[in-house]
N, C-alpha and C positions, 0 to 999 in steps of 0.2 A: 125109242131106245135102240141101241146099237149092239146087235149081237155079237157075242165075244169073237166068235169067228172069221170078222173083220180084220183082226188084229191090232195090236199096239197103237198103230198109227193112225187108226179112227176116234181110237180113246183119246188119244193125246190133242186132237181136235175137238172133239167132246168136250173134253175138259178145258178147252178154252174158251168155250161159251162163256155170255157175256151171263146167260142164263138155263136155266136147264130141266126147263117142262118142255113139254110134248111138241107145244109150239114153236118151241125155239127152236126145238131139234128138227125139227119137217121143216121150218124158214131155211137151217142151215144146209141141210137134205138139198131141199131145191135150188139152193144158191150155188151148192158144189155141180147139182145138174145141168143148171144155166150154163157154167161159165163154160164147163166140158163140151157141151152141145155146141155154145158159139163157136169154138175150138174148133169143134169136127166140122161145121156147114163151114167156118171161112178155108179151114185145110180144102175140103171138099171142092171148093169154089176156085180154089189157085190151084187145086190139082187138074178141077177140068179148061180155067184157063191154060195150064200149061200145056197141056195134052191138044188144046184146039177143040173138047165136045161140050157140046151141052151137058150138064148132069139131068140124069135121072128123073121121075116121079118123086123119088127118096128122099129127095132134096127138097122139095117143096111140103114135103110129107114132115121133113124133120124142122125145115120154117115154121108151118103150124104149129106143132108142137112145143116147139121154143116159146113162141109168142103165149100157148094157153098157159105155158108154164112161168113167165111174168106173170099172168096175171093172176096164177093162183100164188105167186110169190108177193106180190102186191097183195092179195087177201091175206096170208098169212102175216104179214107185215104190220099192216092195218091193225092184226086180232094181236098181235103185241102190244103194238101201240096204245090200244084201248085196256089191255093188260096190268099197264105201267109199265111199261118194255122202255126203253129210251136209249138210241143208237149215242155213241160217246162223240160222233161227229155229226153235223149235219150234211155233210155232203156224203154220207152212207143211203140217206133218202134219194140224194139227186144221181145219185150213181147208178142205182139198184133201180131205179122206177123214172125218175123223170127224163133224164138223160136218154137211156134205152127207146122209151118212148117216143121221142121227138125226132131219133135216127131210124126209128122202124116207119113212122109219119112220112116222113120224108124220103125214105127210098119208095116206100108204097106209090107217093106222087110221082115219083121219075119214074120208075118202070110202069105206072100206068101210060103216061103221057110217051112212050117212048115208042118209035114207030117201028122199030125192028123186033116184034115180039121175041122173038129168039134170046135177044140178048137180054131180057129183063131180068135172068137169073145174076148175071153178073153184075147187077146194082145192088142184091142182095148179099151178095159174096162179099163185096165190099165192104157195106152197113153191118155183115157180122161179125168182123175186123173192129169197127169201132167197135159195140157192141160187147162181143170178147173182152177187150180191154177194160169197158165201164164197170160190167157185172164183177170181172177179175176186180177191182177196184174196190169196188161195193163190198164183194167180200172179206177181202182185207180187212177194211177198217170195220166192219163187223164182228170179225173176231178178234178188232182190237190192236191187228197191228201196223205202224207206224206206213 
């Protein structure tokens, strides 16, 4: 539940819910955290590209993060689904969890295999650019719009 203290403007999200128990609201919660967080690590990523530095611990610190928070979004998903919850699109599932997944897969293999340790942040930086976009995505059509 959304304390009044948030303001208007979370209500008016609230109230767009497709539904509106507990679980709906923590899926919505962490979908708005997702997409924010992709946000900040790809900004963060083209900031220290531009600058020429490495980033930080903070940066690999807010990767993890991201990633447990798929997949506790991917649980919460799941306990709708079993719910009777039902996304009005289906590519709200490929958005929000399969898609994500496959570009976190895949930078994982590049920056492993990449021989310049240094740079394996910037394959990440990249992949939270897609990322960003898919979760943005996923959101959308979650709460239904167009």
């Amino acid at each position: 539940m959304i304390p009044r203290s948030m303001g208007m403007a979370a209500y008016g999200v609230v109230a767009a819910l497709p539904c509106h128990t507990t679980v709906c609201e923590v899926h919505a919660a962490i979908g708005f955290a997702i997409v924010g967080g992709w946000a900040v690590l790809f900004s963060w990523g083209l900031g220290s590209f531009i600058v020429k530095r490495e980033p930080n611990e903070w940066f690999w610190r807010l990767l993890a993060v991201l990633q447990v928070l798929l997949i506790l979004q991917l649980l919460a998903g799941t306990i709708l689904l079993a719910l009777g919850h039902r996304a009005d699109l289906l590519l709200h599932y490929f958005y929000g969890a399969l898609f994500p997944a496959i570009v976190l897969v895949i930078a994982h293999v590049f920056a492993r295999d990449m021989e310049v340790e240094s740079d394996r942040w910037k394959v990440f930086a990249v992949a939270s650019f897609f990322i960003f976009g898919l979760t943005l995505r996923a959101l959308t059509t979650g709460l239904g719009m167009p």
